[in-house]
C-alpha positions as CSV (number, residue, x, y, z in Angstrom):
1,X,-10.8,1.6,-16.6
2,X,-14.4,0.9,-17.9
3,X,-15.6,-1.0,-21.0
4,X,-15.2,2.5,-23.2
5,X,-11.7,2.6,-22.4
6,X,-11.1,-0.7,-23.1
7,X,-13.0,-0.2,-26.5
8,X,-11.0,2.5,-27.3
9,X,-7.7,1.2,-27.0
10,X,-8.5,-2.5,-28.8
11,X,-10.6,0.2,-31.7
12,X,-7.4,2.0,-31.8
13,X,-4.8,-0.6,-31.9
14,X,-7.3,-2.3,-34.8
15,X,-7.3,0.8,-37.1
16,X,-3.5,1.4,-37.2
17,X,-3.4,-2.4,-37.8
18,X,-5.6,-2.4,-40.5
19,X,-4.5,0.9,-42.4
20,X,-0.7,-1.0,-42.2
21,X,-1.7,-4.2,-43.9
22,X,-4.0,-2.2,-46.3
23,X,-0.6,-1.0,-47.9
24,X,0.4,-4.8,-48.1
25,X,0.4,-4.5,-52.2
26,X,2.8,-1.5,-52.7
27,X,5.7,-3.3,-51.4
28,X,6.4,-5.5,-54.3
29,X,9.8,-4.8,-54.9
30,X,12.9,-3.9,-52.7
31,X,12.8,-0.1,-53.3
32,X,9.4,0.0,-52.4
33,X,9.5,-2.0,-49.7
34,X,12.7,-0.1,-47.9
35,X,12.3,3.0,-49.6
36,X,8.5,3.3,-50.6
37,X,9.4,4.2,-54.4
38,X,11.2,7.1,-53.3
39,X,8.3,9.1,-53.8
40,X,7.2,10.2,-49.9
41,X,6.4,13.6,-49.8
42,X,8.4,15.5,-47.2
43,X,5.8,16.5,-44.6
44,X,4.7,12.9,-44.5
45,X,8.4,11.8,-43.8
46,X,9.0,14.8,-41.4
47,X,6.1,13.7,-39.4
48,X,7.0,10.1,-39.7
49,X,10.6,10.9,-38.3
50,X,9.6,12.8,-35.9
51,X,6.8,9.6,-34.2
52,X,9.7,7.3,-35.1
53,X,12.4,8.9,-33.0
54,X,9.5,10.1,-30.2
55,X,7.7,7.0,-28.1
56,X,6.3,6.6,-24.9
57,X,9.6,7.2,-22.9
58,X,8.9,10.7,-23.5
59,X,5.9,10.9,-21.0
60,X,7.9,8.2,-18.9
61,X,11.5,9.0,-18.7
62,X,11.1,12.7,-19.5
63,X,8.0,13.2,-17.5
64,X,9.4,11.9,-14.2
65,X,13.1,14.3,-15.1
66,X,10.5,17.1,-15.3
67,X,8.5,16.2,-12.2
68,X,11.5,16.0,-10.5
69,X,13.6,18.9,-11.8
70,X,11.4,21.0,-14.0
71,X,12.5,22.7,-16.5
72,X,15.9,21.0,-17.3
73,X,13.8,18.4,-19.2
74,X,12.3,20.6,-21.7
75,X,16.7,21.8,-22.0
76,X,17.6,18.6,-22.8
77,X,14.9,17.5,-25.5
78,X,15.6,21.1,-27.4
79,X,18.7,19.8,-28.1
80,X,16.9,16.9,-30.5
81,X,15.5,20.5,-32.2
82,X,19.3,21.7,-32.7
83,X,20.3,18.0,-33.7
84,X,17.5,18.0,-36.5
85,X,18.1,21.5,-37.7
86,X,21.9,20.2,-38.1
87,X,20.6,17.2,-40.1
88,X,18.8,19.4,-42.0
89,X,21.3,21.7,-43.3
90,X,24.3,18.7,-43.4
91,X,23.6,15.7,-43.0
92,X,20.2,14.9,-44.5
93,X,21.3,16.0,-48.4
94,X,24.1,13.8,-48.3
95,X,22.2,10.6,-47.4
96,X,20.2,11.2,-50.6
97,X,23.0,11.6,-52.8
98,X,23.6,7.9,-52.1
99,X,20.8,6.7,-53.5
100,X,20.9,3.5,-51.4
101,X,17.4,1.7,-50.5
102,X,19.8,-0.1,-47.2
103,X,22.4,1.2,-44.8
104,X,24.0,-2.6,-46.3
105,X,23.5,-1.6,-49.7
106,X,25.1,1.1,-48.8
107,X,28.1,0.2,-46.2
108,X,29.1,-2.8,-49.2
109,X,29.7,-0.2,-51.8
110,X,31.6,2.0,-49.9
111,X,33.3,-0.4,-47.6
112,X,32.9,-3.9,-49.0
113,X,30.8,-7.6,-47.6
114,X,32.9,-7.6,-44.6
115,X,31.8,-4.4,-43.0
116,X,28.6,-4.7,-44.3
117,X,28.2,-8.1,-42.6
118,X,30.3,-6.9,-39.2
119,X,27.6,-3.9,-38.9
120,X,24.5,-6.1,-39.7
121,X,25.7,-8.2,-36.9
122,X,26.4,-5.6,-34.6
123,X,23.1,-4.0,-35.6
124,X,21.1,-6.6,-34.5
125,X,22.9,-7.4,-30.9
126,X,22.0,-3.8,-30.6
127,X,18.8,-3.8,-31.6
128,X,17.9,-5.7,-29.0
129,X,18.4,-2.9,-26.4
130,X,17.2,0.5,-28.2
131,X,13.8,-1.8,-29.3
132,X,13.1,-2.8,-26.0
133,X,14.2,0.9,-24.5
134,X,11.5,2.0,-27.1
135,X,8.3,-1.0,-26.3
136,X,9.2,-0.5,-22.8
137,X,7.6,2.9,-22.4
138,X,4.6,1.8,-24.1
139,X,4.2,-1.5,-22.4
140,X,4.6,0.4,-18.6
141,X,1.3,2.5,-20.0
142,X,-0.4,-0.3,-21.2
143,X,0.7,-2.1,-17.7
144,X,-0.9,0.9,-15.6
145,X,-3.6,1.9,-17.5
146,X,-5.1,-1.7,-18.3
147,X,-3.5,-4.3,-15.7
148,X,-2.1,-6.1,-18.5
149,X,1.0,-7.9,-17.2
150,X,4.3,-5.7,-18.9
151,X,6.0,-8.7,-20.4
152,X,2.7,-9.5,-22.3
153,X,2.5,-6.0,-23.2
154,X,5.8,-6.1,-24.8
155,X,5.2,-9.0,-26.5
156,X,1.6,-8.0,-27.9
157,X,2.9,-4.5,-29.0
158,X,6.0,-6.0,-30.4
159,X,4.0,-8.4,-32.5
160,X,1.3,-5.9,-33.9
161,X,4.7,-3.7,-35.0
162,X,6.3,-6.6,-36.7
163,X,2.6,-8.2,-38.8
164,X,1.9,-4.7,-40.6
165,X,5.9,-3.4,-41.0
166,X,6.6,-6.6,-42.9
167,X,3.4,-6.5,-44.7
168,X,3.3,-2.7,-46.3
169,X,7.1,-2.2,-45.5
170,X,7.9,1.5,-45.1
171,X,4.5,3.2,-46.3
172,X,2.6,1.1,-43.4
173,X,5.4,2.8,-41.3
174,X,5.0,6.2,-42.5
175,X,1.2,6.6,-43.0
176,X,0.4,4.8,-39.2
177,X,3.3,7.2,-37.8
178,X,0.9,10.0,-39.4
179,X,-2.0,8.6,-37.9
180,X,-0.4,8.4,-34.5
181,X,1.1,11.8,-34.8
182,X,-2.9,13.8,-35.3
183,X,-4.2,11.2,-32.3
184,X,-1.2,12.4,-30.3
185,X,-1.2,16.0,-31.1
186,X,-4.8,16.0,-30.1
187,X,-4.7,14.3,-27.0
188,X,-1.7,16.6,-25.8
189,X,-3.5,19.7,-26.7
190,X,-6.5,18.6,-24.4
191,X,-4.4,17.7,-21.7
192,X,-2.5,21.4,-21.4
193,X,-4.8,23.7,-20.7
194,X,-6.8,21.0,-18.3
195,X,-3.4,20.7,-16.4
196,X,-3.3,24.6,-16.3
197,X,-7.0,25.0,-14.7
198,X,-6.3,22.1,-12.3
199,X,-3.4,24.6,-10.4
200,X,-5.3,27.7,-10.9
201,X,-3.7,29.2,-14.2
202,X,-0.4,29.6,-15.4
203,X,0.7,32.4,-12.6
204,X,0.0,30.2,-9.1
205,X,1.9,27.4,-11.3
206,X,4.9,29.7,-11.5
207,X,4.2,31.1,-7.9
208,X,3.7,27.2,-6.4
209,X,6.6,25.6,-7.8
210,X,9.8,25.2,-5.8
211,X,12.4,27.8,-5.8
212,X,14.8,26.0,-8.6
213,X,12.4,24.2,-11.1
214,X,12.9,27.1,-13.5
215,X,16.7,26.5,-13.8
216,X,18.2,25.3,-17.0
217,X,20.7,23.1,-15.3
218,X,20.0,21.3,-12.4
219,X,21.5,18.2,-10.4
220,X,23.5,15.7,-13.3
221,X,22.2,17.4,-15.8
222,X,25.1,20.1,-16.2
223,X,25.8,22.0,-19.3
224,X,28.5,19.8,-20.5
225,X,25.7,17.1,-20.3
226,X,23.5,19.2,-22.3
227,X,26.3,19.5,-25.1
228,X,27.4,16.0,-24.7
229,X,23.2,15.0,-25.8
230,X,23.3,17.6,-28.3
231,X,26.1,15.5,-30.2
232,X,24.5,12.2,-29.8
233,X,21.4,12.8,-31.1
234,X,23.3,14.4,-33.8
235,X,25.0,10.8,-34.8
236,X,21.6,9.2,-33.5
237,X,19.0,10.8,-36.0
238,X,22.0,11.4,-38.5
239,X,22.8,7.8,-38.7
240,X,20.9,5.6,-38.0
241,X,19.0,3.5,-40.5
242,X,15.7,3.6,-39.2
243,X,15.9,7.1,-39.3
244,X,18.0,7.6,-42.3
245,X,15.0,5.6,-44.5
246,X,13.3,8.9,-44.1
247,X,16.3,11.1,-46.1
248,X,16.3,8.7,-48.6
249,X,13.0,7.7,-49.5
250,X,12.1,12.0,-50.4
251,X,12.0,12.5,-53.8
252,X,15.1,14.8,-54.2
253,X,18.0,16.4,-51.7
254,X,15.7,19.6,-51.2
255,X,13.1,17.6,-49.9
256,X,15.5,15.8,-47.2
257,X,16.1,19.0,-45.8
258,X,12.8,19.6,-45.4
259,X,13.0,16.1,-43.4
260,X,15.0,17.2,-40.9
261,X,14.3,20.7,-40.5
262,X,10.2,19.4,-40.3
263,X,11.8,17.6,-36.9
264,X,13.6,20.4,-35.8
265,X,10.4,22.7,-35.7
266,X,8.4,20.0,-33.8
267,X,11.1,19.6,-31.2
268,X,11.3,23.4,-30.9
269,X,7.0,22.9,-29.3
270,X,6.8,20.0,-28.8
271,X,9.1,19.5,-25.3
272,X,7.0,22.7,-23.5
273,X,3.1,20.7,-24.7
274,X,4.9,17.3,-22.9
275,X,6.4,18.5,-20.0
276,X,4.2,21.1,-19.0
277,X,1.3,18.2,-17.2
278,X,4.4,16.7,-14.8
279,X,5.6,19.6,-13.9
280,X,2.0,20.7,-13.0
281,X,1.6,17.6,-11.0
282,X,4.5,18.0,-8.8
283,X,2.9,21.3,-7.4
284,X,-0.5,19.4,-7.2
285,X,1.0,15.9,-5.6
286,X,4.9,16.7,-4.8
287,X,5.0,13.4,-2.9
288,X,6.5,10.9,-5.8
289,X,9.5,9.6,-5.5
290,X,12.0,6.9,-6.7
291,X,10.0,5.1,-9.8
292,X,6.9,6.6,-9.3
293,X,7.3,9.4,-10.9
294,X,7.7,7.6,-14.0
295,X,4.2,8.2,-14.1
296,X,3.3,11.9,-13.4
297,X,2.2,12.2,-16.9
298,X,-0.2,9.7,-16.8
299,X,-1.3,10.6,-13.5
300,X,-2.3,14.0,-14.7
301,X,-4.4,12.5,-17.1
302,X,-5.8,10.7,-15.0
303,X,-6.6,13.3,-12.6
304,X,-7.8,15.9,-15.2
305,X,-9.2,13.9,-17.8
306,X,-13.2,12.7,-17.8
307,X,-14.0,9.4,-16.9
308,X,-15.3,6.9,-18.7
309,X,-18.8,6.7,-18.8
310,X,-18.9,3.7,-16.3
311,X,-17.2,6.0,-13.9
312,X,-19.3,8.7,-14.6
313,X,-22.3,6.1,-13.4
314,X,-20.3,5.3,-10.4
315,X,-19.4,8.8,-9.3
316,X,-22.9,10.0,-10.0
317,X,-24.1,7.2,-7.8
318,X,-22.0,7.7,-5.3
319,X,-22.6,11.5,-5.0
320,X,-26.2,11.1,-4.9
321,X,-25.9,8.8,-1.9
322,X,-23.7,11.2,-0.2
323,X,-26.3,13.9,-0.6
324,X,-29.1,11.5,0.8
325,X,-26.7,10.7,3.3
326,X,-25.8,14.3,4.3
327,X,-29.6,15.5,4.3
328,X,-30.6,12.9,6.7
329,X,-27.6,13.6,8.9
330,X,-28.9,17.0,9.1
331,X,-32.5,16.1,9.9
332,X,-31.6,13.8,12.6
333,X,-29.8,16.6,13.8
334,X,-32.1,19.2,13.8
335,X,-34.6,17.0,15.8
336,X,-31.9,16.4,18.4
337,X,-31.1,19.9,18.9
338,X,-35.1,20.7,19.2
339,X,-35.3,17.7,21.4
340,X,-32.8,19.4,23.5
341,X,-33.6,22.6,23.4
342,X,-37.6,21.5,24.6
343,X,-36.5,19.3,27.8
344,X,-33.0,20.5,28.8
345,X,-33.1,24.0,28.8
346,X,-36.3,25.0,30.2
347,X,-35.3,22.7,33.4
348,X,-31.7,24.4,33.6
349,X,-33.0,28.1,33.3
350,X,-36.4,28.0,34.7
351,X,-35.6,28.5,38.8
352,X,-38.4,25.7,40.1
353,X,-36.6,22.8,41.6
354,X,-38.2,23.3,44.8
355,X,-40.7,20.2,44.3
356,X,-37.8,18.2,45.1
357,X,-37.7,19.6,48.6
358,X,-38.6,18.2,52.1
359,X,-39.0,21.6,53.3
360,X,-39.9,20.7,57.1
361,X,-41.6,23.5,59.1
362,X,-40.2,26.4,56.5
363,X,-42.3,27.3,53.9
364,X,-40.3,28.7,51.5
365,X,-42.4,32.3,51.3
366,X,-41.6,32.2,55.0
367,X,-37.7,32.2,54.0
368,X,-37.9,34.6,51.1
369,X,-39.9,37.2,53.2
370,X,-37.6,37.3,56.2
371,X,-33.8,36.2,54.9
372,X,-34.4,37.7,51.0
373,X,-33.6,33.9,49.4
374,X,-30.0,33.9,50.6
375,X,-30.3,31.1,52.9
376,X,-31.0,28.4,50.0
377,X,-29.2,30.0,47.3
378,X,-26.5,27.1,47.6
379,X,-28.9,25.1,48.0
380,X,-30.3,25.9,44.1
381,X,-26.8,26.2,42.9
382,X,-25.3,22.6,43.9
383,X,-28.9,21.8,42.0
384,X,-28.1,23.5,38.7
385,X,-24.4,21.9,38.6
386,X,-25.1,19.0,37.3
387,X,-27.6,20.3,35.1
388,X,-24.5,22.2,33.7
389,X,-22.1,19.6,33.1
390,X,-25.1,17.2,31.7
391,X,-25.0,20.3,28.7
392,X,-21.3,20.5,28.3
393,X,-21.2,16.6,27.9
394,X,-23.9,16.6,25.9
395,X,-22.3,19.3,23.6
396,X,-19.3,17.2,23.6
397,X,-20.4,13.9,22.3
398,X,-22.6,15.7,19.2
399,X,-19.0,16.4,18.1
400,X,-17.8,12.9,17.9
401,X,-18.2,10.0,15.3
402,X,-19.8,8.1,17.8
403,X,-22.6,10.8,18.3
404,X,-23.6,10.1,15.0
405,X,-24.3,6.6,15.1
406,X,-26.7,7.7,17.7
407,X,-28.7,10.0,16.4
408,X,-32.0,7.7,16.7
409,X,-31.6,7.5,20.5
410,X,-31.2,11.0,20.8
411,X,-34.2,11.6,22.8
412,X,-33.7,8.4,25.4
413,X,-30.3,9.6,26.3
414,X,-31.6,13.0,27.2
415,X,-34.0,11.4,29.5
416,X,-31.4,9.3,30.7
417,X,-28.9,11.6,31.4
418,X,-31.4,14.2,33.0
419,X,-33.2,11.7,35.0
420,X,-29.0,11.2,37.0
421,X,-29.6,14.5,38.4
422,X,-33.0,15.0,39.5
423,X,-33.9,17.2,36.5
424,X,-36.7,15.1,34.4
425,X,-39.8,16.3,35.9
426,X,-41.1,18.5,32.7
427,X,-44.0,19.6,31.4
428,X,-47.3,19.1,33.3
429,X,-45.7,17.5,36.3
430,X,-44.0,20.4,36.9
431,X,-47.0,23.0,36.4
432,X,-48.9,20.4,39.0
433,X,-46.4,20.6,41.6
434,X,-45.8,24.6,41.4
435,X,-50.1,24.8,42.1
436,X,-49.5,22.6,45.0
437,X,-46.6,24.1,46.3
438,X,-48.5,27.6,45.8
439,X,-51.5,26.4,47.6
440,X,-49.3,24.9,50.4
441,X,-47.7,27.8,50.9
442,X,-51.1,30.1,51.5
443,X,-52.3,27.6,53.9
444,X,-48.9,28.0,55.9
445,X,-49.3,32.0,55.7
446,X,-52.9,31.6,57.2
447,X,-51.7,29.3,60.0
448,X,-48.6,31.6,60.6
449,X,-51.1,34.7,60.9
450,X,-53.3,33.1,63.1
451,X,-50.2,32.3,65.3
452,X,-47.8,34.0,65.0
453,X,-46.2,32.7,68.3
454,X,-45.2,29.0,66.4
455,X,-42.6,31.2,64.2
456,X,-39.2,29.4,64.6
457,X,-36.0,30.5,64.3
458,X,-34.3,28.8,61.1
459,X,-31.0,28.0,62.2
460,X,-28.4,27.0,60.2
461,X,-30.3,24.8,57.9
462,X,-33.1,26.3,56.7
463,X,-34.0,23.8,53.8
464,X,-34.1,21.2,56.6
465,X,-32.5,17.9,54.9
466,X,-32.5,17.2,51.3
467,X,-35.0,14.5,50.1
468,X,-33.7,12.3,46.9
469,X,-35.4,13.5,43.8
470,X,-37.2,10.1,43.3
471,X,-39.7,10.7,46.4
472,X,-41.6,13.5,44.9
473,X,-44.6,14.0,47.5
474,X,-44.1,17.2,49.0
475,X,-44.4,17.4,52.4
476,X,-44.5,20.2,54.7
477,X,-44.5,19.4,58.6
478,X,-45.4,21.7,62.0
């Protein structure tokens, strides 16, 4: 993460602060305070219900069932959608009836002190677990995105809650819920279609994904499960408090329906926009396993989200170099192959190694005029051999890592390598030689013609013996 990130989440986490406290002055009283006056409208406590009961473990716990499974995690949260329609229709009216600010107000009129004070005791041992299953979530983001160490993220995140929901009481709640809900809606619109483009549209999704990601059911997550989560939820967002605050704080029964069907409608969306980037990222990277998967989510935005702009300045920077790097490579190896192709092939194709030669008493006109060449044609093969395999190596070694590094000495190793097998006479050398040779030759044909009784016979070597390449005088004896 770069310093814009980092800016962003501290500007963030400093605005939903602020816009909490700001609200510090309507809680004067109890019923505003728990029950904001009773006067919340009903899309602001539908949206409010719906943050409330939705956190981070979505992308966390739901993301990695749906990287894992696929659809079965979109099943399972649509039965939140039948569980708020429910609420909706039953359960929702009947909280407002009560008009009770607390679930102690109202457990001691119904039930008496001791109830009231054996569930607020037994609320709070429980609290402990479903607020820590909730600022867990959260914490594990802030943890990967940021570094920050998890039990310091639960503890900063934990505090920040606490200052402004004791401060502004349930309109600091409900208004930063709204606030959360736009940022979040937002963010999860961007990341969809980005996820889409990322596996090549909708269709190669489908097409890529394994053969039983599109089941309703799949592994522990039968139907009786399904119905089983259907019915919790149900006594969950029914019942309790935290949730129930949002029945009872609309102004009349109609407006508590609204509540829960408001919920019900998100939940029916909602699920597909979530679950759609991890399911995506298993057919892009379908190597997570065990815990890592907790974080498909993130890792798709990751992947398909920009950078920040110091990334940007690294990436740019980095590609640039590349490009430098990659054009230089290329230059280097043009000049090699031109080196190459100047001293290597002209001495493999071009038939004059005969300067290398003690030819003796046999000219070689003399052999080509009477024998047609055949006599020394091994001779000029065992020659180009060599000269053949210096190529193939050569070829070879361009192909390797190790070629590369040495690119600079391309030309030396060409001489090198040539000079093993007799082959680096070039240029003018070579053009000096063939006139001597040439001349050399006519004076033999003149001596020959004048007597033509000191012919010999050639025998079976008619190249005489081989010279090494390094004496290069060419000498022809009587």
């Amino acid at each position: 993460m770069g310093y814009l990130d980092f800016a962003t989440i501290i500007l963030f986490t400093l605005i939903i602060l602020v816009v909490g406290l700001s609200f510090g002055k309507q809680g004067g009283d109890l019923k505003s305070f728990f029950a904001a006056g009773g006067a919340v409208p009903w899309g602001i406590n539908g949206l409010s219900l719906f943050m409330s009961f939705f956190s981070a473990g979505t992308f966390v716990v739901w993301g990695s069932i749906a990287y894992e499974y696929g659809l079965v995690a979109i099943t399972i949260q649509m039965m939140m959608c039948l569980a708020g329609f429910l609420i909706g229709r039953f359960i929702a009216p009947k909280w407002r009836e009560t008009n009770a600010l607390t679930v102690a107000e109202y457990l001691t009129n119904r039930f008496g002190i001791k109830i009231q004070r054996y569930y607020t005791y037994l609320f709070l041992f429980l609290s402990l677990g479903y607020t820590g299953a909730f600022l867990y979530p959260v914490a594990k983001i802030v943890n990967v995105s940021t570094g920050l160490d998890i039990y310091y993220s639960i503890i900063l995140l934990g505090g920040i809650i606490m200052v402004y929901t004791a401060v502004g009481g349930l309109w600091a709640v409900v208004v930063t819920d709204v606030l959360q809900f736009v940022i979040l809606t937002a963010a999860v619109l961007i990341v969809v279609p980005l996820s889409l483009d990322a596996v090549d549209g909708f269709g190669n999704f489908v097409s890529s994904a394994p053969d039983t990601f599109f089941n309703a059911f799949a592994g522990e997550y039968t139907p009786l499960f399904i119905v089983a989560f259907c019915l919790y939820n149900l006594v969950f967002i029914g019942g309790n408090w935290a949730y129930v605050q949002r029945y009872t704080s609309a102004r009349d029964k109609r407006s508590a329906s609204k509540v829960g069907y408001l919920f019900g409608g998100l939940y029916l969306i909602s699920p597909i926009l979530w679950m759609l980037p991890p399911m995506i990222y298993r057919v892009l990277e379908p190597g997570l396993s065990g815990l890592e998967s907790e974080g498909a989510y993130l890792l798709m935005c990751q992947r398909v989200l920009p950078a920040g702009a110091e990334e940007r300045l690294v990436e740019e920077d980095r590609l640039e170099a590349f490009a430098i790097h990659r054009k230089e490579r290329s230059r280097r190896e043009r000049q090699h192959r031109a080196a190459r192709d100047r001293v290597l092939h002209p001495a493999l194709h071009e038939m004059r190694p005969l300067h290398h030669f003690h030819l003796r008493e046999q000219p070689v006109a003399d052999i080509e005029q009477h024998h047609h060449g055949d006599q020394h044609g091994d001779a000029f093969e065992r020659l180009l051999v060599p000269g053949r395999e210096v190529e193939h190596r050569l070829d070879q070694d361009r192909s390797q890592p190790a070629r590369r590094q040495r690119q600079d000495d391309t030309d030396m190793n060409v001489a090198a390598a040539l000079a093993g097998t007799g082959l680096h006479q070039e240029g003018q050398q070579r053009a000096d030689h063939q006139d001597r040779l040439h001349a050399l030759a006519q004076q033999q044909h003149h001596r020959l013609d004048e007597h033509p009784h000191r012919r010999r016979a050639l025998g079976e070597t008619p190249l005489g013996h081989l010279q090494p390449a390094h004496q290069r005088g060419l000498d022809f004896g009587e």
